[in-house]
Every structure is written in C-alpha cells, then in structure tokens.
C-alpha positions in Angstrom: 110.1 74.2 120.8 109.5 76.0 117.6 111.6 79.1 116.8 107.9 81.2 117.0 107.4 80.4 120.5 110.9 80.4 121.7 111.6 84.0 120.0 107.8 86.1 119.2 105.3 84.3 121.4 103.8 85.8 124.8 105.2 84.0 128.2 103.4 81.0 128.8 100.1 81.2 130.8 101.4 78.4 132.9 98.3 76.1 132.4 99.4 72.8 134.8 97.6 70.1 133.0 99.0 68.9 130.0 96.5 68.5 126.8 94.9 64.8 126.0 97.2 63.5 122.6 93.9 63.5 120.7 93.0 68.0 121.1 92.2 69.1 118.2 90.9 73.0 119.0 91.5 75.2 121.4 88.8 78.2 121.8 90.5 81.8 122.9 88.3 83.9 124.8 90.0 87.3 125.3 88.1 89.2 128.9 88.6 92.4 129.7 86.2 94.0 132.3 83.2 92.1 131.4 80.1 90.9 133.4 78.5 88.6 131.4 81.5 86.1 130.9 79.3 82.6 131.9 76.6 83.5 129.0 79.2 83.0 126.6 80.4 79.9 128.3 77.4 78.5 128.9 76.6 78.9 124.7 80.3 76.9 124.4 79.1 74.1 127.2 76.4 72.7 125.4 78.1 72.7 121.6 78.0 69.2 120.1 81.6 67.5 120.3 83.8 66.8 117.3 85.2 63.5 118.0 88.4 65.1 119.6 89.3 66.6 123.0 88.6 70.7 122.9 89.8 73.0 125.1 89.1 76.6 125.9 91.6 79.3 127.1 90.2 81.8 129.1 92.4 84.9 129.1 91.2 87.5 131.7 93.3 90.7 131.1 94.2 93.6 132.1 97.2 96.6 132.0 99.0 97.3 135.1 97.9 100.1 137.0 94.6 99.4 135.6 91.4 101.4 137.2 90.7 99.8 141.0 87.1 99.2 139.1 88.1 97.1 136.3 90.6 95.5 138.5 87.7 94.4 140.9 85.3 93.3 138.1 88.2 91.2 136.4 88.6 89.6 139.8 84.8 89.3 139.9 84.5 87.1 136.4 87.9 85.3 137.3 86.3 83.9 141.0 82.7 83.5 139.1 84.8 81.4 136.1 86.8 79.3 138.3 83.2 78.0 140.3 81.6 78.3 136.5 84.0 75.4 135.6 84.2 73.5 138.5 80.5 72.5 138.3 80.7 72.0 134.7 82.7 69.0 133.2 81.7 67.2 129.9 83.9 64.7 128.6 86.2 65.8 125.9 86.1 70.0 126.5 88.1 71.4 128.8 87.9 74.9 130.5 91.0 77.0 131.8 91.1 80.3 132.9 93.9 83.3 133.8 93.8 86.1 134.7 96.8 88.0 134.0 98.5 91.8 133.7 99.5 93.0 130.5 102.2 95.9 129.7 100.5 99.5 130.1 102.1 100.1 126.8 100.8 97.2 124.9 97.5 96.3 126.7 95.0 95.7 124.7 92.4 93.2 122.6 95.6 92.3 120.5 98.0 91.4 123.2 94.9 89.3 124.9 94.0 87.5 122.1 98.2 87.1 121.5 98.5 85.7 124.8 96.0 83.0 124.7 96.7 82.1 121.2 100.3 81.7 121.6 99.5 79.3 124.4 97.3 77.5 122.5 100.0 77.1 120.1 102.0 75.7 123.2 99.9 73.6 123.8 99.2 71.9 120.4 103.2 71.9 119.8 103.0 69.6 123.5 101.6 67.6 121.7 103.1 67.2 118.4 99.8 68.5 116.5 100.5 70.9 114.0 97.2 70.9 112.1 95.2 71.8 115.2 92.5 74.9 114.8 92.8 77.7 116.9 89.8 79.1 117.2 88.9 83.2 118.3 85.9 83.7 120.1 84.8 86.8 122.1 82.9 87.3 126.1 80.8 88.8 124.9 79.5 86.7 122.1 77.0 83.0 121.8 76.9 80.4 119.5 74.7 78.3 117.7 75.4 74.6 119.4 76.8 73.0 116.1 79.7 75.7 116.4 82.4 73.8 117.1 81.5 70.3 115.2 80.8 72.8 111.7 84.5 74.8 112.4 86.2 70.9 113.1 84.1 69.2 109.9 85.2 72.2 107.5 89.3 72.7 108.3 89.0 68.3 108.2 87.3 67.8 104.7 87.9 71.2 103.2 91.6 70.9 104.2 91.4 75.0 105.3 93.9 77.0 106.6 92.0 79.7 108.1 88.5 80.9 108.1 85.7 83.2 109.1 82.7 82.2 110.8 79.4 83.6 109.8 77.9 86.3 112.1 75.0 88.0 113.1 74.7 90.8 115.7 72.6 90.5 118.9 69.2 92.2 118.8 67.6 91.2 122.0 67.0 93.9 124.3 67.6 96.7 122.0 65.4 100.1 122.0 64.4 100.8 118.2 66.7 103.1 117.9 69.5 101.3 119.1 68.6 98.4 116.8 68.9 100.7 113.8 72.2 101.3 114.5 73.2 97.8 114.8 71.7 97.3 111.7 72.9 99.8 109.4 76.8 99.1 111.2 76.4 95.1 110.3 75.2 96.3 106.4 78.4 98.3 106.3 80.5 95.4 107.5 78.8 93.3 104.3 78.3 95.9 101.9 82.6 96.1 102.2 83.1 92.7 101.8 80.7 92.4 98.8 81.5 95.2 97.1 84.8 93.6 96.7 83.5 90.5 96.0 81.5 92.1 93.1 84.9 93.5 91.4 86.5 90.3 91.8 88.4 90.8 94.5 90.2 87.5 96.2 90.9 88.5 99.1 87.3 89.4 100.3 86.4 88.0 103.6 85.1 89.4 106.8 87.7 89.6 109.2 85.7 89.8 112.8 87.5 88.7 115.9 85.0 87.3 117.5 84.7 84.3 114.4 87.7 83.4 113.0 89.8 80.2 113.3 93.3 79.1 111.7 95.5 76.4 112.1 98.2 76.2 114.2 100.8 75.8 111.6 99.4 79.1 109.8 99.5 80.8 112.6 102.8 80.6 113.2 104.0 81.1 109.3 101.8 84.6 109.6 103.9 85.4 112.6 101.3 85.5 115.0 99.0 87.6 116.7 99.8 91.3 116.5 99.8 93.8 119.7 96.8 95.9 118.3 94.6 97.4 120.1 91.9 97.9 118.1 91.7 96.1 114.3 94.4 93.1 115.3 92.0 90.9 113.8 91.6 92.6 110.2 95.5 93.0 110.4 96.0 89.6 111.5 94.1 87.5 108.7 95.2 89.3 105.6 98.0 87.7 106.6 96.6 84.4 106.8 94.3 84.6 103.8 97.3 84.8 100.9 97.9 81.5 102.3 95.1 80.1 100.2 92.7 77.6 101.5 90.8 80.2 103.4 86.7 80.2 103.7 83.8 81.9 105.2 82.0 79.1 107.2 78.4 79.7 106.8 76.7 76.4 108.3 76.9 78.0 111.7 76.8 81.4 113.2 78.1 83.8 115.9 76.2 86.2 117.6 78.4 89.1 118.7 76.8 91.9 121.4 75.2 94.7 119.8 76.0 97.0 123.3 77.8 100.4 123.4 81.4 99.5 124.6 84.8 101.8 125.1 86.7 98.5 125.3 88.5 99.3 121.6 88.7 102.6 119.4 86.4 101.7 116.6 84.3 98.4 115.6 81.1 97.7 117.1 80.9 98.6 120.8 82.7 101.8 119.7 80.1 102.5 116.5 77.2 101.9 118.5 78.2 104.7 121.2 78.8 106.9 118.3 75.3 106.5 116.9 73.6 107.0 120.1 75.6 110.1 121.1 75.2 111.6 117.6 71.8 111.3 117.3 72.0 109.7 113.7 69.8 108.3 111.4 72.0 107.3 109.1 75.7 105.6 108.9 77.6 106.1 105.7 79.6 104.0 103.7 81.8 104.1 100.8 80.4 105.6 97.7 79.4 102.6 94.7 82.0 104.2 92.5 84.8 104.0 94.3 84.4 99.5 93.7 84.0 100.2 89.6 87.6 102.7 89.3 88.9 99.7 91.5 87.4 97.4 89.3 89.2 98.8 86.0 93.0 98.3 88.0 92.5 94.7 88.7 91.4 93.6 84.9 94.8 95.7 83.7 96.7 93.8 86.3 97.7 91.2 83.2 99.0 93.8 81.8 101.2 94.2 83.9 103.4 91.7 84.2 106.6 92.5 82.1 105.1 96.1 80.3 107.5 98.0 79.3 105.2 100.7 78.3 103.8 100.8 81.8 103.2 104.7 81.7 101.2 104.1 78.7 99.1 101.5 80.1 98.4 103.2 83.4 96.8 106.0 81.6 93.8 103.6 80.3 92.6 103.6 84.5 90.8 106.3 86.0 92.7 109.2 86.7 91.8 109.1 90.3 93.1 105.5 90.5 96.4 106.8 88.9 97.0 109.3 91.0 96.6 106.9 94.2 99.0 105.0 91.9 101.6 107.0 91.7 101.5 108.3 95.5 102.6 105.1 96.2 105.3 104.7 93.9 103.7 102.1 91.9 105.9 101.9 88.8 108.9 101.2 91.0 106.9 99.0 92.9 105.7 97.1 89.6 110.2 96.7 88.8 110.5 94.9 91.8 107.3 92.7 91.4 108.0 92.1 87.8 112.1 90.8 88.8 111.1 88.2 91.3 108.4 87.0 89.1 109.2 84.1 86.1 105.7 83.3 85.0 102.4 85.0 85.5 101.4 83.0 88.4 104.0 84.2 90.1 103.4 87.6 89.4 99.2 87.5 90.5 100.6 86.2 93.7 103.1 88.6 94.3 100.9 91.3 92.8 98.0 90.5 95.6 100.6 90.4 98.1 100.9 94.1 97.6 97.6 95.1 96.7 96.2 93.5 100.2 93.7 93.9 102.3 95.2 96.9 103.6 96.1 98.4 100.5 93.1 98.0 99.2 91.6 99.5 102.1 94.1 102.4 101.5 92.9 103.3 98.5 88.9 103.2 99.1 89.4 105.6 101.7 91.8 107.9 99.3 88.7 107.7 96.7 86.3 108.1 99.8 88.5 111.4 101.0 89.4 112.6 97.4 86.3 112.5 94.7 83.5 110.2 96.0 82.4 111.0 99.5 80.3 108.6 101.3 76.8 108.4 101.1 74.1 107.0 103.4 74.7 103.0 103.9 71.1 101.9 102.9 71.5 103.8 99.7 75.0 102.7 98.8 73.7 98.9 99.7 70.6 98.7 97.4 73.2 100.4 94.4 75.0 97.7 94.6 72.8 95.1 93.9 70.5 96.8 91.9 67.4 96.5 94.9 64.3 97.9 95.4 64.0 97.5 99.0 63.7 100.4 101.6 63.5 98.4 104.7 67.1 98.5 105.9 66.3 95.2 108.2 64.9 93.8 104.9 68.1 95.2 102.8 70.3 93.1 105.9 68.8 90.3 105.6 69.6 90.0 101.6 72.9 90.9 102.9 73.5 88.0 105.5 71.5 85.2 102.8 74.4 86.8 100.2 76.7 85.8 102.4 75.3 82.7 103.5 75.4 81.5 99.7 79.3 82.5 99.0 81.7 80.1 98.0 84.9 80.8 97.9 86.0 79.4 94.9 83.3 81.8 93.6 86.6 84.3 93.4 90.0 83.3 92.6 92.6 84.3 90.4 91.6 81.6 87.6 88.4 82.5 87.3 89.7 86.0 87.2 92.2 85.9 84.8 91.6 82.8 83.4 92.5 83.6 79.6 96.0 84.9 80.8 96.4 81.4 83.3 
C-alpha cells in the first residue's frame, strides 16, 4: 500500500468486490441530502463504454448528529440507489454505493469527495494501475452520453494528467428571472478564466467540481483531496495543474443544476439563492483593469530572475501591483526563488508556483477591494473582448464557443517568454 493511503487517505469504504484488472475510471459522486440522485445515474447508465471496465463510487454522506430530515432523505436516496443498481447492469460499469457519517467538524463536499476519491485510489492501487482516471462528478448534474469515452480518449492520446470538463448550467425549468441569474453567474465563472487567459496566464482553467478528472498517480503527488467545505475543488486542482499536462476537455459537456442550494457557502446553489433573495439584476465581476496591472507583473517576470536592482525594477509596475507586492514580502520571496533556481526554466516554474491560482486570486480581489471596484458582469464581459452585444444569453454563448475553441498549448510559458527560453 502506498505511503498516501496508509498515512493521508480516508478509511476505506469497505466496497466487497474487488475491481476487474482491466478498470480504467472510476466516477465519484459526492450525495448529500439530495432527491434527484437516479437522474444523474441514469445520464451515467447509458454513456458509451471505453473499452475498459468503469466503475462508479457512490458516496452518500452526511455529519453525525446530522438533522433527523437529511438523515431520512439520505436513507431515502441510499434504499432508492441500491434498487436503482440492482435493475441496471451493463457489462463493463459498475455501480456501488455508501452511505456513510462524516466528522461534525470536517463534514462537508471536501471530505465527501475525499472519501470516495481515496477509495478509488484503493481500488486502482488493488490493482496495480497507476495511470487510472479518477473522475468528479456531482448528484446533481447529467452528461452528454460520449462523457466518459471523450474523458478516457483524451488522458490515453493526449497523455493528461488532469483536466476540466466543459460545462454548461441547467436551464430547464427556470422562471426568467431565475434564468438570468444563472446566466450572468456562469459569465462570471468564464469571464475569470479568460481574463487570465487574455494576460497570458498558464494556469487558467475552470476548476468546477462537478467536471474534473486526474490520474491516480497525480492525485496522490498533490496530496489528495482537501477537507473543504466549500471551494475544495479550486484548491484541489491548482495543485494538480503545475503538474503540466493539464486540459480543458471540450468534446463533451456537463450540465450542472442551476437550483438555489445551502449545500456549500458560495458557488452556484449558494449564488443563485443570493440573486433571488436580493432582488438583483445584475452580478458583478472584477473590473477589466485589474487583468492589464496584472498583465504588466507577468512580462517583468524575466526580469526577475537574478536582478539585483530589484527595487528599481519593481517600480516600472503599477503602483497598485507594487503595493500588493510588497504586502507580501515579495522581494524576500524573489531571494528564495532566485537561490533554488540555476537556469530560467527553473525559475518560471518556481515563480508560477508562487504566483498560483490562489495568489493570483489574492491579488484581483486586493485590486477589486483597493482601486477598481467591480462593475456589472455583462459590462466587464463585452470590455474584454471588445463586443457589441447586449444580450447577456447572447454575450454567454460567445463565452462557452471561447471556451470550446481553447487549447491549451494556446498559453504556456514558451510562448510567453519565449525570447528569454
């Protein structure tokens, strides 16, 4: 047993049947207090087949002590799962389900996806697979039926570590109103990623629980799931993503629920319940400027690497940028980057290990919070790529075909700094 699993990993689910030599994937499907568990199973049933066996871990959660309601409804979905699977066998996927307490403290989405994740890593190490995908989906989500032969075809040609899955939010069943808020909250989740994109930024990819895979091997070097209970998956794959090898999958889609939820502090259940209770019209985003300040640090990251005018050089930024610099004690920071790194290769890869995801993150909301507040989302969209539209369904769409057409070797740190390289 690998050190991961003997020393960070969850307890094991205690699934009986061992998996065929020949599995491949294994789908995680995180449940917490949800009704409408067999739609999303029913979307996985009928998937065309890689050839390879497939499983999918079923993780029905929830804390101890938890509400005699959600306790009853878990109960519910596990009872109306086990008979869901029982009438439904197709040769090479396989179905389990548990349904399990989690530690008050800890409880959450993280700890449920952590659980059936670190199985699956069980599971695959049973076996002696180390390249085998582990994929995240969500209860509440579908699929288009060439799901999981696209997520198997791309990790076997394209050699991937890790990747996110194109999505598109639910609109079925949504008042107007409601569907304007699912609209303008899937343009800020784009807009982000884009913006960064636009800059140059190589670590720009959506990071949605409910569509992302990595393999098994990865999973383990990034040290696993985290406990979060809200954003595990945006913490989780920036640390799979410096691993390289990582793309958005855009020849098939997942469609994640557009309903109002309480399941997690923020994301989409919680912005959707926000939008209906506030009466909005419009979300806001980050303001355009915030992407060209951030813009002017990474094409003086060259600069760098052994400066020892550093000051000097810091001073050609924008004087907001330079202040976020120096609250986080970037010259010192810059020392310790510099002495571990021999070349300049080295030094872009250590560089972007500090300036990650996070970081990055960090400082568009100091910006945001300091000198450019955030303006409506339609507006900040059509700034950035210079549109005339109005329609903010029309304004999506450009959005979602955008992302349909990114490749990832679009932005790496050769075509970025390729006269330095």
């Amino acid at each position: 047993m690998s050190i991961y699993l003997e020393r960070y990993a969850f307890p094991p689910l205690g699934i009986a049947k061992k998996p065929l030599p020949n599995t491949e994937m294994i789908v995680v499907v995180p449940v917490f207090n949800e009704e409408y568990l067999l739609v999303a199973l029913e979307s996985l049933f009928v998937c065309e087949l890689p050839l390879c066996s497939v499983e999918v871990i079923i993780v029905i959660n929830e804390p101890e002590n938890c509400e005699q309601s959600i306790s009853e409804q878990n109960t519910a979905t596990y009872n109306q799962a086990i008979e869901w699977i029982n009438m439904h066998t197709k040769k090479g996927l396989f179905f389990y389900v548990k349904h399990i307490k989690l530690n008050k403290k800890h409880a959450g989405v993280g700890l449920a996806r952590k659980a059936g994740m670190d199985e699956a890593t069980l599971r695959f190490e049973l076996i002696n697979n180390e390249k085998g995908i582990i994929l995240c989906y969500d209860a509440d989500c579908t699929c288009d039926s060439n799901y999981l032969l696209e997520v198997y075809n791309r990790f076997s040609n394209n050699k991937l570590k890790g990747a996110s899955i194109n999505f598109e939010h639910k609109f079925d069943n949504l008042s107007p109103f409601e569907k304007e808020g699912i609209i303008q909250y899937e343009l800020h989740l784009r807009y982000y990623i884009n913006a960064l994109r636009s800059i140059g930024y190589p670590h720009a990819f959506h990071t949605i629980g409910s569509s992302m895979a990595v393999r098994v091997d990865i999973y383990k070097k990034a040290g696993g799931m985290n406990k979060r209970k809200a954003g595990e998956d945006f913490h989780f794959l920036h640390k799979v993503i410096p691993y390289q090898n990582y793309e958005e999958i855009t020849s098939t889609t997942i469609y994640p629920s557009a309903r109002v939820s309480n399941r997690v502090p923020f994301g989409t259940g919680k912005a959707m319940g926000t939008w209906l209770n506030t009466n909005k019209k419009e979300l806001l985003s980050y303001h355009p400027q915030i992407f060209k300040e951030i813009a002017e640090l990474l094409k003086q990251v060259p600069y760098h690497f052994n400066n020892k005018q550093i000051e000097k050089e810091l001073n050609k930024l924008p004087q907001p940028v330079v202040e976020y610099l120096k609250s986080e004690n970037y010259v010192d920071v810059l020392k310790s980057i510099n002495r571990q790194s021999n070349t300049i290769n080295v030094f872009f890869t250590r560089w972007y290990a500090w300036f990650n995801g996070l970081k990055i993150l960090h400082l568009v909301h100091f910006l945001r919070d300091n000198y450019y507040p955030s303006i409506p989302i339609t507006e900040a969209a059509i700034r950035l790529i210079s549109t005339h539209m109005e329609d903010s369904f029309a304004i999506l769409k450009k959005y979602r075909t955008m992302d349909q057409n990114f490749k990832a070797t679009q932005i790496n740190l050769t075509h970025l700094y390729s006269e330095f390289l």
